[in-house]
C-alpha positions in Angstrom: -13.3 -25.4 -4.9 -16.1 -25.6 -7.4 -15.7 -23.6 -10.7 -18.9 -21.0 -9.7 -17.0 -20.7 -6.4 -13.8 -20.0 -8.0 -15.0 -17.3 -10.7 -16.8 -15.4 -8.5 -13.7 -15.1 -6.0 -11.8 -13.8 -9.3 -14.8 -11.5 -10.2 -14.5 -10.4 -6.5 -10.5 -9.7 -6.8 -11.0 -8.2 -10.2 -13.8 -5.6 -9.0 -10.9 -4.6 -6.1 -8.4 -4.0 -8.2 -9.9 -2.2 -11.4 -13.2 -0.3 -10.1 -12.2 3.4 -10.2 -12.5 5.4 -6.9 -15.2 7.4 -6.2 -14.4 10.7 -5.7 -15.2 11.9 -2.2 -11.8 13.5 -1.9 -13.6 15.8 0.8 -13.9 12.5 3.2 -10.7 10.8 2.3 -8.4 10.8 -0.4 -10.5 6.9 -1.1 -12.5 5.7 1.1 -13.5 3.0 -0.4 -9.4 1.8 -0.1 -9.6 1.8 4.0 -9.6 -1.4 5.9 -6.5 -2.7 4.3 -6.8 -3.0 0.5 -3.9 -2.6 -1.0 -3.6 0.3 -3.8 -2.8 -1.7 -6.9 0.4 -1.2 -8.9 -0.2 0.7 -12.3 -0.4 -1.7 -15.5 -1.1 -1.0 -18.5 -1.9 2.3 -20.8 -4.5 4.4 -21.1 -5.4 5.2 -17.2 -6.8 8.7 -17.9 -9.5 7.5 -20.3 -9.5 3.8 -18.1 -10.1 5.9 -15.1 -7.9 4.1 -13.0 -6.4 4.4 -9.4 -3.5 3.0 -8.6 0.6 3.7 -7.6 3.5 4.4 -10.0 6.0 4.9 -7.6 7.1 6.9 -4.2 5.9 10.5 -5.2 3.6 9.6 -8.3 -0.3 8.1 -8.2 -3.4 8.0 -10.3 -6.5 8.4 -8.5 -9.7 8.2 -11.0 -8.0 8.6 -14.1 -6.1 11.7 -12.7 -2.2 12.0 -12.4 -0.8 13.4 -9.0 2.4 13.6 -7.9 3.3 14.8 -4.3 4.7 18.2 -3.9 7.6 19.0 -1.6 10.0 15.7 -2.1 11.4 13.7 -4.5 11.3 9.9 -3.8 13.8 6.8 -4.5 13.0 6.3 -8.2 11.3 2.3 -8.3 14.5 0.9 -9.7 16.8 2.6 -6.9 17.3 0.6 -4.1 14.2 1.1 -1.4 12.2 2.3 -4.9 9.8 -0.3 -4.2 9.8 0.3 0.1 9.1 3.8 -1.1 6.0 2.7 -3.6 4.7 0.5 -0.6 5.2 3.5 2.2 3.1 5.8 -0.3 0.6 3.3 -1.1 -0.1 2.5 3.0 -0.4 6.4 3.3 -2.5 6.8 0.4 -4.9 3.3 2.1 -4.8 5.3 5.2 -8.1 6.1 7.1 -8.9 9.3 7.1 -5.9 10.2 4.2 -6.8 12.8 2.5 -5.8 14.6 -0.6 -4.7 19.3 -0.6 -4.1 20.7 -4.0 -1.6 23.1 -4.2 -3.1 24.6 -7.9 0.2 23.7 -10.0 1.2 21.1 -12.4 4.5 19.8 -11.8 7.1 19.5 -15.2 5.3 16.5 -16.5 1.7 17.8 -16.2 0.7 16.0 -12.5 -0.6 17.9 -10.5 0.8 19.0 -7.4 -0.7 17.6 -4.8 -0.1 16.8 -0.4 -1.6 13.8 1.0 -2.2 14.4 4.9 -3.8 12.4 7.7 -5.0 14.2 11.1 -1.8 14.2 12.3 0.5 13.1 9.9 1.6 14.2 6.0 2.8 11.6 3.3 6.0 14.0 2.4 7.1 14.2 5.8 6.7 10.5 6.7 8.6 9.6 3.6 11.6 12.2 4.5 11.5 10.5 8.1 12.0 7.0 6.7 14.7 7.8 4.3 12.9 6.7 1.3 12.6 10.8 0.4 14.2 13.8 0.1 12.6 17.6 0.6 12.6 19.8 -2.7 12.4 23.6 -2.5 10.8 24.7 -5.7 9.6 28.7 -5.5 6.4 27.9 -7.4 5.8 25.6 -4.2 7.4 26.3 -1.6 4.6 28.3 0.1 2.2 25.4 -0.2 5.0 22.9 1.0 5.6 25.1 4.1 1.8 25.6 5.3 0.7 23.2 7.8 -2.1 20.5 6.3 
């Protein structure tokens, strides 16, 4: 492969991976992550002032230099067994079509906020419970939220 050929595939790869979403949350949770790309792992430090999207685990994602964390379970923590199947679950939800992202208005203990992901006719918390890589929490400041239909 030539060089020009091979630098702009890596400039290709490299726009994919580090250009912060756009934020159309009302039309997807990313629309510009359907089709099949892959939400990157998080590297690196400073992702709020980065503006970075990508997955930290199960339950936990940045999405344009915001933290969220998904309300109403607690997933396998990454070095758990099924940590990572639970990182990859989330990140196929989160790459879904028409995924899209419901605030519940709280911050969690470490300052994410609280957040559901939902398709049209599926929710991220329930399909992790489903697969095992999840369990339900019932936390009064939530519960509510957790218990409306999305």
């Amino acid at each position: 492969m030539p060089a020009s050929s091979a630098l702009l595939c890596l400039l290709l790869v490299a726009a994919c991976v580090w250009a912060p979403a756009p934020r159309h949350l009302s039309e997807g949770l990313a629309p510009w992550l359907g089709g099949g790309i892959a939400w990157p792992v998080c590297a690196g430090r400073d992702r709020a002032a980065r503006g970075v999207t990508c997955i930290v685990d199960g339950d936990t994602f940045w999405l344009s230099g915001e933290k969220y964390r998904l309300a109403c379970v607690d997933a396998v923590e990454i070095s758990e067994h099924d940590g990572m199947a639970a990182r990859g679950a989330l990140a196929r939800l989160l790459a879904a079509p028409r995924a899209r992202l419901v605030r519940s208005g709280r911050s969690g203990r470490y300052g994410r906020d609280l957040v559901r992901v939902a398709g049209p006719d599926w929710d991220a918390a329930a399909e992790l419970v489903r697969s095992g890589l999840a369990q339900p929490v019932d936390y009064r400041s939530t519960r509510a939220f957790c218990r409306t239909t999305v």
